[in-house]
C-alpha positions in Angstrom: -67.8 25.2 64.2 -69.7 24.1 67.2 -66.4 25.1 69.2 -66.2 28.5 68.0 -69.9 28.9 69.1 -68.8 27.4 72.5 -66.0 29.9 72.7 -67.4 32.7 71.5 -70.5 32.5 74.6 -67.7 31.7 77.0 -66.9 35.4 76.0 -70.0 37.0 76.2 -71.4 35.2 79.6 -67.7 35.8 81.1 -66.6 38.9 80.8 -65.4 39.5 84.1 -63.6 36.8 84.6 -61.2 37.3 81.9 -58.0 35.4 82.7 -60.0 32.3 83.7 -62.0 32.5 80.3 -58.0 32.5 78.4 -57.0 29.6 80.1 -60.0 27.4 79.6 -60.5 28.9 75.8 -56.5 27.9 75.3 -57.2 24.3 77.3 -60.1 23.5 74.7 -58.4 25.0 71.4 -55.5 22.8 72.1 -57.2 19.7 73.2 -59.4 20.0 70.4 -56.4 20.9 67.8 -54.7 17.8 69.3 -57.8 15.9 69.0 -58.1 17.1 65.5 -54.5 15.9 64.2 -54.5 12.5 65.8 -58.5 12.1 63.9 -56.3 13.2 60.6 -53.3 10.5 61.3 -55.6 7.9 62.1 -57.8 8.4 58.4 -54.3 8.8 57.2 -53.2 5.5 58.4 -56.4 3.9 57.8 -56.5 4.7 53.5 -53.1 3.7 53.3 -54.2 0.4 55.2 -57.1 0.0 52.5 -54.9 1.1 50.2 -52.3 -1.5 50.5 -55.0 -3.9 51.2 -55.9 -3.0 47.7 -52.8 -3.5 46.5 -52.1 -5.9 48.3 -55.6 -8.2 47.2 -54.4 -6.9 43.5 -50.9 -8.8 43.4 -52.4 -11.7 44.8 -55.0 -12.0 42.3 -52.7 -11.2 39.4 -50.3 -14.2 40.7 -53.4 -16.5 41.1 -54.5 -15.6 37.5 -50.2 -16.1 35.9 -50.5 -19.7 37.7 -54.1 -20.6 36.0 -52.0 -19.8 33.0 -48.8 -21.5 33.2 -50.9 -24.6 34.7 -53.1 -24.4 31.4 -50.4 -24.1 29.0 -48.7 -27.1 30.3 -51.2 -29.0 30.2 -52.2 -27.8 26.8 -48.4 -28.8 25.7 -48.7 -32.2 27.4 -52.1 -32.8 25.1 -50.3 -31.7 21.9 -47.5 -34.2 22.7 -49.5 -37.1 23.7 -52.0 -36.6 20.7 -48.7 -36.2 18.5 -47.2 -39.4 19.8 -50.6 -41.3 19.7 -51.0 -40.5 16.0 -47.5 -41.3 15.5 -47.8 -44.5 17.2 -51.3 -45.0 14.8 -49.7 -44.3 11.9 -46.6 -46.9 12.3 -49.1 -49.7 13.7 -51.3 -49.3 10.7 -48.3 -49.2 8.4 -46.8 -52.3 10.4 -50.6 -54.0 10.0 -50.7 -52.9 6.4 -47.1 -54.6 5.5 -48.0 -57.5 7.5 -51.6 -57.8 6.1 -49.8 -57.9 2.4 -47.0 -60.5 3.4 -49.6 -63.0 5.1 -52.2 -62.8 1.5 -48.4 -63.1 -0.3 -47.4 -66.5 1.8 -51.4 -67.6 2.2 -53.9 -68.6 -0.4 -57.1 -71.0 -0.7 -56.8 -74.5 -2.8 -59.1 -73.1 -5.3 -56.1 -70.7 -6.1 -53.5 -72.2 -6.1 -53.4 -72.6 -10.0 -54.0 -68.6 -10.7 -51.6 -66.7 -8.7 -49.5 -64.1 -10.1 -46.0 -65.2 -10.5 -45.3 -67.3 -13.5 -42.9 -70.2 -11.4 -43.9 -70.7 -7.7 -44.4 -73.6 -5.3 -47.5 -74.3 -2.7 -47.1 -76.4 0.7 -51.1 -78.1 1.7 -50.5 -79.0 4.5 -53.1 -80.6 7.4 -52.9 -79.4 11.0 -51.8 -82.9 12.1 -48.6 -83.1 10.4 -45.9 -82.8 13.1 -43.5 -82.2 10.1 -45.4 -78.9 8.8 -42.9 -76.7 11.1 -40.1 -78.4 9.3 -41.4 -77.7 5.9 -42.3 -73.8 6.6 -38.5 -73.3 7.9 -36.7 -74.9 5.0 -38.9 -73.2 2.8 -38.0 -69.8 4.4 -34.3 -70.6 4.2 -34.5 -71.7 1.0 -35.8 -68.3 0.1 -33.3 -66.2 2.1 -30.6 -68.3 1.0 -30.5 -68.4 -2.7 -31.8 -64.3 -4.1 -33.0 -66.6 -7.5 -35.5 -68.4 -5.5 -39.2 -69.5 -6.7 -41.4 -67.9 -4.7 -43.6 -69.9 -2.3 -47.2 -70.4 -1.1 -49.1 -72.1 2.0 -52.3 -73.5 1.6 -54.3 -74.4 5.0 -56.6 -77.4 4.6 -58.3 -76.3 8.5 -59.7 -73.6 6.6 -63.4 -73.8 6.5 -62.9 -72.5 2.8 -60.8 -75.3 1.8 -63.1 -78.4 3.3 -64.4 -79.1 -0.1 -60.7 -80.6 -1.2 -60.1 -82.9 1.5 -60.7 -86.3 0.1 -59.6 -90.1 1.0 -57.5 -90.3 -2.1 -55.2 -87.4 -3.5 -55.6 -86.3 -7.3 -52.9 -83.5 -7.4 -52.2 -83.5 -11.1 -54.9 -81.3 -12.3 -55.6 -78.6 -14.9 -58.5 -76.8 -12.9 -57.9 -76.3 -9.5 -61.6 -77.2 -8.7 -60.7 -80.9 -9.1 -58.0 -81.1 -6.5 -58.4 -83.3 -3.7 -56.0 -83.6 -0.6 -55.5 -86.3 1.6 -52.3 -85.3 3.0 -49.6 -82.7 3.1 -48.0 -82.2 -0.3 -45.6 -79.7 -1.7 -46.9 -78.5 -5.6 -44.6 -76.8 -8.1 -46.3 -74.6 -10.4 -45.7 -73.1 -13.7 -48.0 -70.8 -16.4 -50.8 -72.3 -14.0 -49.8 -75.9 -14.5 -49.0 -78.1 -12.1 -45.2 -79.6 -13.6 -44.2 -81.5 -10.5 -45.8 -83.4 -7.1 -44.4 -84.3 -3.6 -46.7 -85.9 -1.3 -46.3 -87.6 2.3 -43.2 -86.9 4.9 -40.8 -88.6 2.8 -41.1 -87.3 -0.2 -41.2 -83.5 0.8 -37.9 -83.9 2.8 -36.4 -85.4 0.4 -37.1 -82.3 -1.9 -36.8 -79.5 0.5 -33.0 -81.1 1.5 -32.1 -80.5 -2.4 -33.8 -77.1 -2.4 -31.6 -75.6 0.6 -28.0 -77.8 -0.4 
């Protein structure tokens, strides 16, 4: 617009110089069309810069946001497993505590018990900590219960027990019909039957000599 104006007073203020008033009006409108198309290819060029910038900024954000999902998922997958196999792991242990809880009360009991358990025919090693034959006795006993599927079950009774203090005596009196009154003063190997006490073995000797028949 303010060209036109330019031209258009060239015209008027330059009448009589015609010819030189075409060639400067053609220099201008050509510098300035010129002028014009390279201002056009450069905003050209320049929004399909930002544009691709855009673009650009877009897929780079949109990658960033598929990796803060496939690093979440896996380690949303790892937690499932490892809280899987933890409670897997629980469960077995506790069963495995459970079964091993039951066979130690089975093979264990207190002297003021050993008259009332369960089983109708069974036998009960007291044995004292300072016995260096109480290994002995607790491995023929096991073989003799692996070894013959007819076997009477057994029982151990420890005398270090705080519980079982009260039947440690000077003088044994195993042949009882209330466990109360028993009194231990060294190992000895009870068979019990209908909660009566039907045969004794006390001292090293005597508990060999019937585990050796037991296992034969």
């Amino acid at each position: 617009m303010l060209l036109n104006r330019f031209l258009l007073h060239l015209f008027r203020n330059n009448k009589k110089n015609k010819n030189r008033f075409n060639f400067v009006s053609i220099f201008i409108f050509l510098c300035y069309n010129d002028f014009g198309d390279k201002m056009k290819k450069a905003k050209k060029i320049n929004s399909q810069k930002r544009t691709n910038s855009i673009i650009s900024t877009d897929n780079e954000m949109s990658k960033l946001i598929i990796l803060i999902l496939v690093v979440a998922l896996v380690f949303a997958l790892f937690y499932i497993i490892t809280l899987f196999v933890t409670k897997k792991d629980d469960a077995a242990s506790s069963n495995n505590e459970e079964n091993t809880e039951v066979k130690i009360q089975y093979e264990k009991i207190l002297a003021g018990n050993i008259l009332s358990q369960k089983n109708d025919e069974y036998y009960v090693l007291v044995y004292f900590d300072d016995d260096k034959y109480v290994d002995y006795y607790k491995n023929h006993l096991m073989y003799y219960s692996t070894k013959d599927s007819n076997s009477v079950p057994y029982y151990f009774v420890d005398m270090s027990d705080v519980f079982n203090k009260a039947f440690i005596s000077d003088k044994s009196v195993l042949n009882v019909t209330n466990a109360k009154d028993f009194k231990f003063s060294q190992t000895a190997l009870l068979r019990i039957n209908n909660s009566k006490v039907i045969s004794t073995y006390e001292g090293n000797e005597q508990i060999k000599g019937k585990l050796g028949r037991m296992t034969k």
